[in-house]
C-alpha positions in Angstrom: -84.2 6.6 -32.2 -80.7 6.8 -33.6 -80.0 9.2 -36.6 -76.4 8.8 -38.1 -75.3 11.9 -40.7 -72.2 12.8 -42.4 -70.3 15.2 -39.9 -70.1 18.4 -41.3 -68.2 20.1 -38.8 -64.9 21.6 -39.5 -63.8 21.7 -36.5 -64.8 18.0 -34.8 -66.6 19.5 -31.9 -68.5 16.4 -31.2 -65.5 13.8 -32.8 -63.4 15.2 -30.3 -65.5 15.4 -27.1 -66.8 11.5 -28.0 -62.9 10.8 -28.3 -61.9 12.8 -25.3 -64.3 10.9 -23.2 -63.9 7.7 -24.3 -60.3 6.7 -25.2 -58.9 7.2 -21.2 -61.7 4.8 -20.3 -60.9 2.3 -23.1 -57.3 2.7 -23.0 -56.5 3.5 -19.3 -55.5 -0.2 -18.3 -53.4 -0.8 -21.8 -51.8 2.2 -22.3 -49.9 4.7 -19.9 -51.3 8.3 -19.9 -48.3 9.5 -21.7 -49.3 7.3 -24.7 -53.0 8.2 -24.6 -52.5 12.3 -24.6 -49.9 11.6 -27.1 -51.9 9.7 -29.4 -55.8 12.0 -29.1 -53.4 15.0 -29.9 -51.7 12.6 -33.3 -55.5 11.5 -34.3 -58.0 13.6 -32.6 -56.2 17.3 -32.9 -58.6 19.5 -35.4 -55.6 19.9 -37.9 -55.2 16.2 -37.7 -59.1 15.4 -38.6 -59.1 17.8 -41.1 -56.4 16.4 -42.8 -58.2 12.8 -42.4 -61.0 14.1 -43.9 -60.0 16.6 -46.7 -56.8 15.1 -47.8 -56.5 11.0 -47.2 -60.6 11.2 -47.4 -61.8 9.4 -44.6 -65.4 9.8 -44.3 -66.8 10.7 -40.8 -70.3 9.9 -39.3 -71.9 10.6 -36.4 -74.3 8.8 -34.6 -77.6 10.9 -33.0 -79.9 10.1 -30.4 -82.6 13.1 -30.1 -80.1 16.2 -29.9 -77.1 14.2 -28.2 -74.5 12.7 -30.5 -73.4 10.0 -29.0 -71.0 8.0 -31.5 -68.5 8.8 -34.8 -66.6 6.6 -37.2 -64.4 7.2 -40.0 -64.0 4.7 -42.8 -62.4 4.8 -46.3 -63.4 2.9 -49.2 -61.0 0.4 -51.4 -58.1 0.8 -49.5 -54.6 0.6 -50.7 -56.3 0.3 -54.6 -58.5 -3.2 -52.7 -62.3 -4.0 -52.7 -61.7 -3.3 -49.0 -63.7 -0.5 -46.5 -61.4 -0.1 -43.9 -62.9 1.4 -40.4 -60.2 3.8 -39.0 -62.0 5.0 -36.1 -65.5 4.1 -34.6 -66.6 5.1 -30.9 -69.5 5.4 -28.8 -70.3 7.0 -25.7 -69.9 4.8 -22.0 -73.5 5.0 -21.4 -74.4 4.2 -25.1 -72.5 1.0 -25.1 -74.5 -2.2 -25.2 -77.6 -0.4 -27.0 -77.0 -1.2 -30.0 -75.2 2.2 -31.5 -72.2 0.7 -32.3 -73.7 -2.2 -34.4 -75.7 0.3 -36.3 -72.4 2.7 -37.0 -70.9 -0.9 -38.4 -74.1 -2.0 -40.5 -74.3 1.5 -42.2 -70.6 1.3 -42.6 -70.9 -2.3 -44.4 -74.0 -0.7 -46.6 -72.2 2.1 -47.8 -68.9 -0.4 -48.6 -71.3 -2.7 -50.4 -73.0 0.2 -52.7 -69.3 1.1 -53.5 -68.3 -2.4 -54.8 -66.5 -3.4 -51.7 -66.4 -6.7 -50.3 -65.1 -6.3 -47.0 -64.9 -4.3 -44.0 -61.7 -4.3 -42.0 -59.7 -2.8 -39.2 -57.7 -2.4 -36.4 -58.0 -3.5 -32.7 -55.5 -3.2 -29.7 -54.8 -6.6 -29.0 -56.4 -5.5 -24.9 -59.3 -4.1 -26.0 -62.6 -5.4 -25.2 -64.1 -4.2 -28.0 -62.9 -7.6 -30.1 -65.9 -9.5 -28.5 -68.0 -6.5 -30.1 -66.4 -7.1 -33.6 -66.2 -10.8 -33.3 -70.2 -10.5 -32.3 -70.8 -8.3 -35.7 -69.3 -11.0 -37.2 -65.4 -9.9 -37.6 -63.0 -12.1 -37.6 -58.6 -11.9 -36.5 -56.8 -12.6 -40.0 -53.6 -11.1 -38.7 -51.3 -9.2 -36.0 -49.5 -5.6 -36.6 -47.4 -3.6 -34.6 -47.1 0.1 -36.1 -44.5 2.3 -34.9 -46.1 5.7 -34.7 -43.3 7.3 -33.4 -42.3 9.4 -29.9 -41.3 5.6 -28.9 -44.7 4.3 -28.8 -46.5 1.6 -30.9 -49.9 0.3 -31.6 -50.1 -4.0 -31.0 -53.3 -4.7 -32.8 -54.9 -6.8 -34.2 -56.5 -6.8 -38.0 -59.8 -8.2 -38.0 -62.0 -8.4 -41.4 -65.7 -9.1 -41.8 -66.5 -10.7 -45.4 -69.7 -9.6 -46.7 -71.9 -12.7 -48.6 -72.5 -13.0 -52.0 
């Protein structure tokens, strides 16, 4: 059975090893290897995730099957001053995919936007990634393209995708 809890560890242990294991999988035929390391140490890095989560207050979660964590996100509510939950991170282990975890992450995600007045969930997707039939499936949808420079010469070609939630 699947358990999801606020993380309360300061120093990511489990956000880091789920991140560590799955971004080269996801990302190794988009991005160069140069561009992955660079970007877990810019996102994943302990000072980084503190400062995501005590200063710009991004709210982590992870997701719990028996013992095993097998999943995180990070989502902040009204966004830029909006009625807008945006979802800045949200993975799940290899041999969790498919099982449901990562539609439960989302629905808890979309109940805790909804009890805060939101309206919407929204977020980013590399234009290559698979996950977009994931979103699209939980009911997402593409409202616009971004490309964010985020420096050392590398950028991020995503996609915005936003899932409405009915009146």
């Amino acid at each position: 059975m699947l358990q999801i809890i606020p993380n309360s560890d300061t120093q990511f242990t489990a956000v880091r090893a789920i991140a560590f294991e799955v971004w080269p999988k996801t990302y190794g035929n988009i991005l160069n290897a140069a561009q992955i390391e660079y970007m877990l140490d810019k996102m994943y890095s302990i000072t980084s995730l503190q400062e995501q989560a005590n200063q710009k207050k991004h709210h982590f979660i992870l997701v719990q099957e028996g013992n095993e964590t097998v999943g995180f996100a990070a989502y902040e509510h009204h966004v830029e001053a909006s009625e807008k939950t945006k979802i800045h991170k949200i993975y799940v282990l290899s041999s969790q995919q498919t099982k449901g975890t990562g539609k439960a992450l989302v629905n808890f995600i979309a109940n805790e936007a909804k009890a805060k007045g939101d309206k919407a969930l929204f977020l980013n997707v590399n234009k290559y990634n698979s996950a977009i039939h994931f979103y699209e499936k939980t009911g997402f949808v593409i409202v616009k393209e971004e490309v964010i420079d985020i420096g050392n010469g590398y950028i991020m070609d995503d996609y915005v995708m936003e899932k409405t939630f009915k009146s």
